[in-house]
Structure formats: C-alpha cells, structure tokens
Wavefront OBJ file of the C-alpha trace (Angstrom):
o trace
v 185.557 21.589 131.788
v 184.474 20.118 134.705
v 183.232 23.811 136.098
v 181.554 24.160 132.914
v 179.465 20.606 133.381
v 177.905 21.606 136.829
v 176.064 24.226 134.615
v 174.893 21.908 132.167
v 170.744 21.779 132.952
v 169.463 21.863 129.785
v 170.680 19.845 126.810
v 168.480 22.255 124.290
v 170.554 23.762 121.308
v 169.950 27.083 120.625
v 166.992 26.763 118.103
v 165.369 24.294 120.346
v 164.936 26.426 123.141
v 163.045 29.218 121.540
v 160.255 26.325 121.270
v 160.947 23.871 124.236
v 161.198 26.261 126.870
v 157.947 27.949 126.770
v 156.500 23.445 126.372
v 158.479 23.350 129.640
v 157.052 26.249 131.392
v 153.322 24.797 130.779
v 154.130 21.474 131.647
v 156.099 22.540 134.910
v 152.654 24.058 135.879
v 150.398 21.094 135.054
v 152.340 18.901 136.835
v 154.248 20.059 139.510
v 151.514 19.369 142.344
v 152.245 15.837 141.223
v 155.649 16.144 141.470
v 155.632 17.304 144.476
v 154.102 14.998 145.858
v 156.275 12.047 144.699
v 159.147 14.363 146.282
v 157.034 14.336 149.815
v 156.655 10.236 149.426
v 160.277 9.723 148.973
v 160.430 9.410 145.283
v 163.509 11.049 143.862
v 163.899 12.441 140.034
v 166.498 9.966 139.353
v 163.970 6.925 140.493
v 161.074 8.526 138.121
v 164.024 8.514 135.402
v 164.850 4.653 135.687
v 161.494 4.056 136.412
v 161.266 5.706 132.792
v 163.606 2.998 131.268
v 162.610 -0.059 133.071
v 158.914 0.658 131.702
v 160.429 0.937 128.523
v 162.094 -2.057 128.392
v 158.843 -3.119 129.241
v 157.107 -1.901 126.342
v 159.971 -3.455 123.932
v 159.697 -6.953 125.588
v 155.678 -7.313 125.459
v 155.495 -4.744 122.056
v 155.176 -8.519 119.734
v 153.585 -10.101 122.199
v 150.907 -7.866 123.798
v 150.761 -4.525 122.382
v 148.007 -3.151 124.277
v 149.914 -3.931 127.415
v 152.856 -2.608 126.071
v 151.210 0.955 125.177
v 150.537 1.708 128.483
v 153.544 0.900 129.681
v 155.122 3.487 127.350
v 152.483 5.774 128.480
v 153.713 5.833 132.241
v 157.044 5.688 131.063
v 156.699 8.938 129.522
v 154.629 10.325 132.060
v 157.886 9.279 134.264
v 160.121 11.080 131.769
v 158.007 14.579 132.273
v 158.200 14.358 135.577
v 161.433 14.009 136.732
v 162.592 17.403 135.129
v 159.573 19.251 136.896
v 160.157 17.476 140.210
v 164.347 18.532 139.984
v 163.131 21.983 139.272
v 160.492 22.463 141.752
v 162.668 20.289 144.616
v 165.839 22.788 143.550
v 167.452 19.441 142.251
v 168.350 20.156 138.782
v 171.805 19.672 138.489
v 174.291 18.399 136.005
v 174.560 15.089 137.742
v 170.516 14.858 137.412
v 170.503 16.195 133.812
v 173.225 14.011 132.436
v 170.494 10.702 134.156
v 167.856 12.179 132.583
v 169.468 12.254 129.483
v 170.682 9.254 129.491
v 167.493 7.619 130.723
v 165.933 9.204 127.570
v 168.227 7.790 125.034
v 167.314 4.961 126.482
v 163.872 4.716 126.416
v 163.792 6.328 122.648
v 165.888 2.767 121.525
v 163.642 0.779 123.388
v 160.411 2.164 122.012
v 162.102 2.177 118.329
v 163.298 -1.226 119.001
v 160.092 -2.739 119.933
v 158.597 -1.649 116.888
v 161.142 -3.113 115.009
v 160.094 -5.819 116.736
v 156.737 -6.136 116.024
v 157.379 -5.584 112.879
v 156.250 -1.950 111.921
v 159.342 -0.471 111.697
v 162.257 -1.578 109.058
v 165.368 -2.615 110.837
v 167.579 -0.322 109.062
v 165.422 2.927 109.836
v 165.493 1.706 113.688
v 169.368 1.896 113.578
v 169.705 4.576 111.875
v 167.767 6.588 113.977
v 168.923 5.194 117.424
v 172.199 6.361 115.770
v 171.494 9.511 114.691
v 169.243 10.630 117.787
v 172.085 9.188 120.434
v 174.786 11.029 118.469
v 173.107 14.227 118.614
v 172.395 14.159 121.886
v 175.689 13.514 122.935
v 177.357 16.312 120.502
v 174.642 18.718 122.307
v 176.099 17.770 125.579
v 179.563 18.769 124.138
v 178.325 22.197 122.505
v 177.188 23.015 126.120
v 179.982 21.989 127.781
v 183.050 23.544 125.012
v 180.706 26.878 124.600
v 179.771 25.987 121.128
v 177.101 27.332 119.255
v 174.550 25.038 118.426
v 172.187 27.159 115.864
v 170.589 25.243 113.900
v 171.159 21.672 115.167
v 167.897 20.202 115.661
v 167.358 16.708 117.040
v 164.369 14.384 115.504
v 161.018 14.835 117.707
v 160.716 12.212 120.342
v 157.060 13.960 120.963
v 156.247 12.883 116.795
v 157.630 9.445 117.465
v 155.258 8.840 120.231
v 151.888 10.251 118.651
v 153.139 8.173 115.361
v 152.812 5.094 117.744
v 149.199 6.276 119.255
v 148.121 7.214 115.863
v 148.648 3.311 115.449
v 147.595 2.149 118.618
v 144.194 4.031 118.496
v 143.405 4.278 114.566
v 146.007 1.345 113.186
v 147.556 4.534 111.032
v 151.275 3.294 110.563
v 153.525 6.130 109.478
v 156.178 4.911 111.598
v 158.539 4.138 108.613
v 157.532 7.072 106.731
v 158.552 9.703 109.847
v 161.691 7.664 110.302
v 162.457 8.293 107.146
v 161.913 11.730 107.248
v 164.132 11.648 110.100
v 167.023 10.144 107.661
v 167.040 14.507 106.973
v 168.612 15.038 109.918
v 172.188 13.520 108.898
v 173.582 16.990 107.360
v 172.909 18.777 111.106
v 174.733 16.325 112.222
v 177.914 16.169 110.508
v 177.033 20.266 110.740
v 177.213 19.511 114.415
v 180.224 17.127 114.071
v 182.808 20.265 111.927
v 181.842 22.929 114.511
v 182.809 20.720 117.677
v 185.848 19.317 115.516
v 186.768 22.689 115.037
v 186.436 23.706 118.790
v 188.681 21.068 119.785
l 1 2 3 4 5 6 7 8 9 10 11 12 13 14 15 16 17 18 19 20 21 22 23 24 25 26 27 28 29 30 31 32 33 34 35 36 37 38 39 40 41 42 43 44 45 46 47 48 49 50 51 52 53 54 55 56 57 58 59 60 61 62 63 64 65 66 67 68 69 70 71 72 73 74 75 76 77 78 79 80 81 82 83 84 85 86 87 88 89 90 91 92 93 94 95 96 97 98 99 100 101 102 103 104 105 106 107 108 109 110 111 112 113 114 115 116 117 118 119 120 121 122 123 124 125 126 127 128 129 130 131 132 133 134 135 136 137 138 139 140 141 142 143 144 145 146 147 148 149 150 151 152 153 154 155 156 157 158 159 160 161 162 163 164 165 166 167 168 169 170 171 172 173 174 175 176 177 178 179 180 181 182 183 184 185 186 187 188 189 190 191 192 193 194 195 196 197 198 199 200 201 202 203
C-alpha cells in the first residue's frame, strides 16, 4: 500500500478527470510564471497550501464581523490553493507527500468558508454539517479508491468552484443561493454510500 501511495498525485475519480484535467492544463499555463517565481523566492507548495488555510480561517473569523475584509481574504486563499498544484508540477514536486497537504489544506479551507457563512448567518447550520461531512468523506474515500485500485466511476464530489461563485454572487449582487446549492448538494449522499459498498467490498 505504501508503494501504491507514492503514486497518488491526483485525488480525481474517474469521471472527474475527463473535466478537471483539461481546467488544470489551462490554469497550469496562466499561472505558472507566477509560480515560478514564488519557487525562485523561496516559497514552497506546501507554504502556499497553509498559507491557503490560515487565510481561510481568516475569512471565517472576520465573515460576521467584516465581510468585505473577509472576501478577499478567501480570494488569496484560493488564489494560494491554485497555485501550489502548478508550482509542485512545474518545480517537479508533486508527490504523494505534497498531494495528501494539499488535500488536506483544501478540506480545510472548504469548512472554514462553509463555516463562516454559517456564521454570518446565510447558511443553515444543518446544511453546513452536512456538507463538511459529506465533502470530507468523499475526499477521503477518493484517496482510498486510488490507493486499493478501485474504480471510482461515477463518484462525483460537490463543486468547491460553485460554492465560491455562490459566495461572490452574494458578495457582488447580495444573490444568496447559498442554502439552496447546499441543498442541492444533500444529492450527493447516494455516491457516497455508492462509494462506501465498492471500497467495503475491496477490503
């Protein structure tokens, strides 16, 4: 298993790649100059990834209080987020070690962004949890499909991309369908018990 981890760059299932890959290709273009030179000036991937979370802690903390603030803050953490893939890949530092941070990192920065909504109020308490849940545990079950060789067809997380334009839709135009996509989200339960049988099966 442990051969099988050092492999593990991508934590994509198999229906996810056919439409994150090529996303990954254009944004390893746009921004690798800039990742390259935050390589040059001593910044490593995994910095840009804690970086990631520490700004969104930020955002959670100052979400109630000054939301404005906060935005940007999620902003640069997300800019962090992109980078620190395209910066592994262009600095030949994508490994499993670096992937399972990133990932991590992530997960992280999803609850904190969900959380301070909750927060500050436009998000129901219930549909926060829920979704931290939901998003965390399919994460971690695509982890295990990479690393036991199981096929993950069909298992398809909930968008962090549509979480974050739901939150600029109401930062820039005060349109709140932050609930509403969360709830949508509530859809993705029967991919993951789908996701649950196959790896129970595996074992």
């Amino acid at each position: 298993m442990q051969r099988r981890g050092r492999r593990l760059t991508s934590i994509y299932s198999d229906d996810e790649q056919r439409v994150l890959v090529p996303s990954q290709r254009i944004r390893q273009y746009v921004l690798e100059p800039l990742a390259t030179l935050l390589s040059r000036l001593g910044i490593s991937p995994d910095i840009l990834s804690f970086t990631s979370v520490v700004l969104g802690m930020g955002f959670c903390l100052l979400a109630p209080i000054s939301f404005t603030l906060a935005f940007w803050l999620l902003m640069v953490s997300l800019l962090c987020d992109g980078l620190d893939g395209v910066e592994a890949r262009a600095t030949g530092k994508n490994t499993a070690r670096g992937s399972f941070t990133d990932m991590f990192c992530d997960q992280m920065v999803v609850a904190f962004s969900v959380a301070g909504m909750a927060w500050k109020g436009l998000v129901h308490p219930a549909l926060a949890i829920i979704f931290v849940f939901i998003y965390t545990a399919m994460v971690t079950f695509l982890v295990l499909h990479h690393l036991l060789q199981v096929s993950s067809r069909w298992i398809i997380r909930p968008s962090r991309l549509l979480l974050c334009v739901a939150i600029a839709l109401y930062f820039f135009f005060k349109i709140d369908l932050l609930n509403a996509l969360l709830g949508v989200y509530l859809l993705t339960l029967p991919l993951l018990a789908l996701s649950f049988w196959r790896l129970r099966n595996a074992l």
